[in-house]
C-alpha positions in Angstrom: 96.9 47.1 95.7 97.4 50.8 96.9 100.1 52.6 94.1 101.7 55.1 96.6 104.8 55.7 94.1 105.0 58.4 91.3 104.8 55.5 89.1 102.0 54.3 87.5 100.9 50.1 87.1 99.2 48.4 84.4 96.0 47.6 86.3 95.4 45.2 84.3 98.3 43.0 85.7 96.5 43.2 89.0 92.9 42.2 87.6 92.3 45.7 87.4 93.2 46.3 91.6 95.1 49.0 91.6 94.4 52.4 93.1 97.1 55.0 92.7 97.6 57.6 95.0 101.3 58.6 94.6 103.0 61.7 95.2 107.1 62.3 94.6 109.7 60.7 97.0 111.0 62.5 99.7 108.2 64.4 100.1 105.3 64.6 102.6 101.9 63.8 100.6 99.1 66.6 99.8 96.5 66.4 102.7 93.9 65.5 100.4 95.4 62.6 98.5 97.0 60.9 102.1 92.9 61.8 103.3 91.5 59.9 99.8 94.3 57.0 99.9 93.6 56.3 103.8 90.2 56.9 103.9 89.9 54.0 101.1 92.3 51.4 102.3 90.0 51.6 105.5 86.3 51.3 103.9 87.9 48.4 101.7 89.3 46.9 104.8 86.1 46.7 106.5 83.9 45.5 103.3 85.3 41.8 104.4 87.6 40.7 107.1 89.2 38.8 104.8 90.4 42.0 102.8 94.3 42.8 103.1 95.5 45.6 102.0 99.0 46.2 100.3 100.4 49.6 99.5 103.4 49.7 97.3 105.9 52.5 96.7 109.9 52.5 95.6 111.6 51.4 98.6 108.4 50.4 100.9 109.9 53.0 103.5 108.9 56.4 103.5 105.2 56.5 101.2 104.3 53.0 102.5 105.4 53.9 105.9 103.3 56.9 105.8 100.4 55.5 104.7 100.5 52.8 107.1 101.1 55.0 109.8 97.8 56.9 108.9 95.5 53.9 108.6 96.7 52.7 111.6 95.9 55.7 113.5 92.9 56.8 111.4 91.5 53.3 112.3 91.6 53.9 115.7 94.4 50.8 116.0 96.4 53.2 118.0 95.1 56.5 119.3 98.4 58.3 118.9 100.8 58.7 115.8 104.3 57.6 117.9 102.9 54.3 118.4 101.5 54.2 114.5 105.2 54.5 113.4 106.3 52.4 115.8 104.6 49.3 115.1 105.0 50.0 111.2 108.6 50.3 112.1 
């Protein structure tokens, strides 16, 4: 699980599967920790195509959205961010 809220989770609820990357509502993400968090979900994703990712925040809207977004369009799913949001959306 990818921890995108300001809140942190007892990893060891999640057999120790948690990677926190959160940054406050309402507010866009510092470049390097939306770099760190994407770049992550992407090499775990392709360590097994069985590998899912889930990515967590308050309201699953706006950090989860975001993050989404970019994985999508950092994995080369879509080559532009439009269609990213849209297919999130």
């Amino acid at each position: 699980m990818f921890n995108v809220s300001e809140r942190p989770y007892e990893k060891a609820r999640f057999d120790g599967r948690v990677s926190s990357h959160g940054w406050n509502d309402h507010t866009a993400p510092p470049f390097h920790v939306l770099l760190k968090l994407v770049e992550e979900m992407y090499k775990f994703l392709c360590k097994d195509p069985e590998n899912v990712v889930v990515i967590h925040c308050n309201s699953g809207k706006g950090r989860a959205g975001t993050s989404c977004t970019c994985l999508l369009l950092f994995s080369g799913f879509y080559d532009n961010i439009l269609d990213c949001a849209k297919h999130f959306g």
